[in-house]
C-alpha positions in Angstrom: 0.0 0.0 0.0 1.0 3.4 -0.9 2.3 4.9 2.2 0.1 8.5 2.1 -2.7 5.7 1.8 -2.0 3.2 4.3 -2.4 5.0 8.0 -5.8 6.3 7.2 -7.0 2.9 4.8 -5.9 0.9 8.4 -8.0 3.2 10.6 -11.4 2.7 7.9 -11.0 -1.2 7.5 -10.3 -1.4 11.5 -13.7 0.9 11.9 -15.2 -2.2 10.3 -14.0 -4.6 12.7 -11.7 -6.3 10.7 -7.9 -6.7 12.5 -5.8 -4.5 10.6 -2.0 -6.1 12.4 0.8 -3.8 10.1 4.1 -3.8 10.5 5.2 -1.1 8.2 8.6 0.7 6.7 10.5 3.5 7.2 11.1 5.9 4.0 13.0 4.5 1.3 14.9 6.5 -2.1 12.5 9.2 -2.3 9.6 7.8 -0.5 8.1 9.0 3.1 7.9 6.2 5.3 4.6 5.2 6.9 7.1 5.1 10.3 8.2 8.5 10.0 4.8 9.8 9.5 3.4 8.7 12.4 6.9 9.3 14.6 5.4 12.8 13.5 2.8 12.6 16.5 5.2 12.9 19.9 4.8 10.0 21.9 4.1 7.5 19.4 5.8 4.0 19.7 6.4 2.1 16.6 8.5 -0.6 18.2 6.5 -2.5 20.8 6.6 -6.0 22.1 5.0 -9.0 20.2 2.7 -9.6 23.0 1.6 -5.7 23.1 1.2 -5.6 19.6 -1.2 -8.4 19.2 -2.4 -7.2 22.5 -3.6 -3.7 20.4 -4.8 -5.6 17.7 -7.5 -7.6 19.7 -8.2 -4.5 21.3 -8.4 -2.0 18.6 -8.2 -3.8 15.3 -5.6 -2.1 14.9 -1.9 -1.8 15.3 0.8 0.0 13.1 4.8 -1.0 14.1 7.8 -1.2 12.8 9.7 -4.1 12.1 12.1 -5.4 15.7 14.1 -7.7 16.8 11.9 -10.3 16.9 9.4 -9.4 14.1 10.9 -9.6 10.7 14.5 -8.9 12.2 16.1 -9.7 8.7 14.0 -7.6 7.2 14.8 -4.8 9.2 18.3 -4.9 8.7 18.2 -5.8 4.8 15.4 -2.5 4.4 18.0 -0.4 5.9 20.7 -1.2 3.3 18.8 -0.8 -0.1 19.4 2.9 -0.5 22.7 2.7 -0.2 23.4 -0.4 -2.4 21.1 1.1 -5.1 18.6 -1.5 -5.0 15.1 0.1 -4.2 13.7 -1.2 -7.1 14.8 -4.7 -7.3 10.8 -6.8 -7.1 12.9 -9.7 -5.4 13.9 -7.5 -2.4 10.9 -5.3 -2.9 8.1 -8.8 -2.7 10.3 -10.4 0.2 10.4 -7.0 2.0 6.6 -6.7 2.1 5.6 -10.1 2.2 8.1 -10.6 5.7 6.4 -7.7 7.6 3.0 -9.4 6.3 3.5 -13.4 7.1 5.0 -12.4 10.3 2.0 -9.5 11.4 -0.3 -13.2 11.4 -2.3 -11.9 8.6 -4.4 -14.4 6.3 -6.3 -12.1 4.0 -4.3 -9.0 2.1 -5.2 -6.4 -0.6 -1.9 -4.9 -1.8 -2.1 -1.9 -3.6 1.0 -1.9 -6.1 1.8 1.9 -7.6 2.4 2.3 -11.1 4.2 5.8 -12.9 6.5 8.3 -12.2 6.0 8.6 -8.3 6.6 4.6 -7.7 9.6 2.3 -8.0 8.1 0.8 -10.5 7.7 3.1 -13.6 6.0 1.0 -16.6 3.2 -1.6 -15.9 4.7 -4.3 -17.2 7.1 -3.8 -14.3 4.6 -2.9 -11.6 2.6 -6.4 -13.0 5.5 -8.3 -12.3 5.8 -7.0 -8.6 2.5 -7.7 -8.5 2.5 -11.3 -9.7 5.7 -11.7 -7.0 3.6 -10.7 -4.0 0.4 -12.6 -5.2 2.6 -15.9 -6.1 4.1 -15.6 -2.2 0.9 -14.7 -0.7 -0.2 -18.2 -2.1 2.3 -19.8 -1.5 1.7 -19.4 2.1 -1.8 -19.8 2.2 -2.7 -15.9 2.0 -6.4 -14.5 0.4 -4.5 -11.9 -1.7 -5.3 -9.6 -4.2 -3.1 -7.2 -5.9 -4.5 -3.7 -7.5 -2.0 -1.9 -9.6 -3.0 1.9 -9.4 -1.4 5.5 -11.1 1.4 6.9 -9.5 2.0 9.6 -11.7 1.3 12.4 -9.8 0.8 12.8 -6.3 -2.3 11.7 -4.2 -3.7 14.8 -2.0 -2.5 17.7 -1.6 0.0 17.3 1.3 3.6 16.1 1.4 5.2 16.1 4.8 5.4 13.6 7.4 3.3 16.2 9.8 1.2 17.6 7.1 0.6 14.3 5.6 -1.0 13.2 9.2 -3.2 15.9 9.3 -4.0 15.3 5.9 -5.3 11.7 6.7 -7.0 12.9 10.2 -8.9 15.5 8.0 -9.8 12.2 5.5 -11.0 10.7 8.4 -13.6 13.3 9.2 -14.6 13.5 6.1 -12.9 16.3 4.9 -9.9 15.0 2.9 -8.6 15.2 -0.8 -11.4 13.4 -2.8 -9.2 11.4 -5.0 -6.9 9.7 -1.9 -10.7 9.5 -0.2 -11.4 7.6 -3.4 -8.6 5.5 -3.5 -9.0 4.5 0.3 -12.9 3.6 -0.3 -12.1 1.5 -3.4 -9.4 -0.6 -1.6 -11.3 -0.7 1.7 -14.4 -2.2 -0.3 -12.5 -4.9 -1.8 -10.8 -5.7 2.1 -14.7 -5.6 3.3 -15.3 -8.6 1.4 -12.3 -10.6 2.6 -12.8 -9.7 5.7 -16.2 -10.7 5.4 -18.0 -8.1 6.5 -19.6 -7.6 2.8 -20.8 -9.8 -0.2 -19.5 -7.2 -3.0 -16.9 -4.4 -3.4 -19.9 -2.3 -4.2 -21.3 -2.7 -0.4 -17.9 -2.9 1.2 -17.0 0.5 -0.5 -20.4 2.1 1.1 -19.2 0.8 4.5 -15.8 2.7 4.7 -17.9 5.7 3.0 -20.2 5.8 6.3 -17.0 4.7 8.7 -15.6 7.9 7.5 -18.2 10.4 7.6 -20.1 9.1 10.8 -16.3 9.3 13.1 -15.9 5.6 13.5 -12.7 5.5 11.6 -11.7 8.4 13.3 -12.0 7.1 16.5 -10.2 3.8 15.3 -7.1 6.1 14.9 -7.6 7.9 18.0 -7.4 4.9 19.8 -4.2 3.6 18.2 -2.3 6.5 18.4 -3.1 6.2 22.4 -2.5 3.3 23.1 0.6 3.5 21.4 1.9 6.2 23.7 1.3 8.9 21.0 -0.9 11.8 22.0 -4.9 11.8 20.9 -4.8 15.6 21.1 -3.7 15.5 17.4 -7.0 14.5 16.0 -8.9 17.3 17.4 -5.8 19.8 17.5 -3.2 18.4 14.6 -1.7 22.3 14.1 -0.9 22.1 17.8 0.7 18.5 18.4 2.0 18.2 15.3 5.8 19.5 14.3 5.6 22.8 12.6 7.9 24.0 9.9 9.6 26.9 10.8 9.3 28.7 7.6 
């Protein structure tokens, strides 16, 4: 998932009351990470113990970390190394990157959304078809639900680019007052994870779900919760101008 996506995608499909367990990346080549965005809130903890995390995810549905010492530790250490051995956009290291954080988050049923264009590592489709067909073949392999959507990259979703601005972009999303085309994107996706979660018999109805999780404050409240009890302070979803990081310029 697109990382601008992904943080408030989590907090609608959670709103559903499907477990949403992530273990997510920090930013890679010219990529924010969904880590740094959320490190963006003071407090927040994205390395917590095994037994916390799956603690949160009973409790919440929900649950964004990083990867740790004991969760995906190869991963971790393999991550940090591809910017400076120029291999961002290599699909082996790119599939086994994602898939790790996945297999070992527990999750059975996964809609990856794989960016296509200018913006994303991979810049034709015949390239970002491959990556998909990667992450599909080892979601399979394992035993995963999986679908793969390939969507543009070629200019940027929203309006806001900034690990702080990008949070308060998603908290406005989440009360129904975000960008329409990322609110788009997020409905679409969430639809299609509505039905594997089964929570809904088509995309159509799963996509009408997150619409009313989002503009009734359920998803909104999914967040709030995480961002507590991950240590990080639920003052930024009533008050993101002041929790949030300001630029000084």
């Amino acid at each position: 998932m697109g990382d601008k996506t992904s943080i408030p995608l989590a907090a609608v499909v959670a709103a559903l009351g499907i477990p949403v367990p992530m273990i997510s990346g920090r930013g890679l080549g010219h990529t924010g990470g969904t880590l740094d965005k959320l490190e963006a809130i003071p407090g927040y903890q994205v390395e917590i113990s095994e037994q916390d995390f799956i603690k949160q995810v009973k409790k919440d549905h929900l649950a964004i970390i990083g990867a740790t010492g004991n969760i995906a530790p190869a991963d971790k250490k393999i991550y940090a190394l591809r910017d400076v051995t120029d291999t961002v956009d290599s699909i082996p290291l790119i599939a086994g990157s994602i898939m790790s954080k996945k297999i070992a988050s527990g999750t059975d049923a996964l809609v990856i959304d794989v960016k296509t264009g200018a913006g994303a590592f991979m810049k034709t489709l015949e390239d970002s078809k491959a990556l998909a067909r990667a992450l599909v073949d080892i979601g399979k392999g394992v035993g995963m639900q999986f679908m793969a959507l390939i969507t543009d990259m070629n200019q940027p979703l929203g309006n806001a680019i900034g690990n702080s601005l990008e949070i308060e972009e998603s908290i406005d999303l989440l009360k129904g007052n975000g960008p329409a085309d990322l609110e788009k994107l997020i409905v679409t996706i969430g639809g299609y994870m509505a039905v594997m979660g089964d929570k809904a018999k088509t995309t159509a109805e799963g996509q009408k779900m997150c619409e009313e999780v989002i503009h009734n404050g359920q998803a909104l409240a999914s967040f709030e919760a995480m961002v507590r009890d991950q240590g990080g302070d639920p003052n930024v979803v009533n008050d993101p101008n002041g929790v949030l990081p300001q630029a000084k310029y």
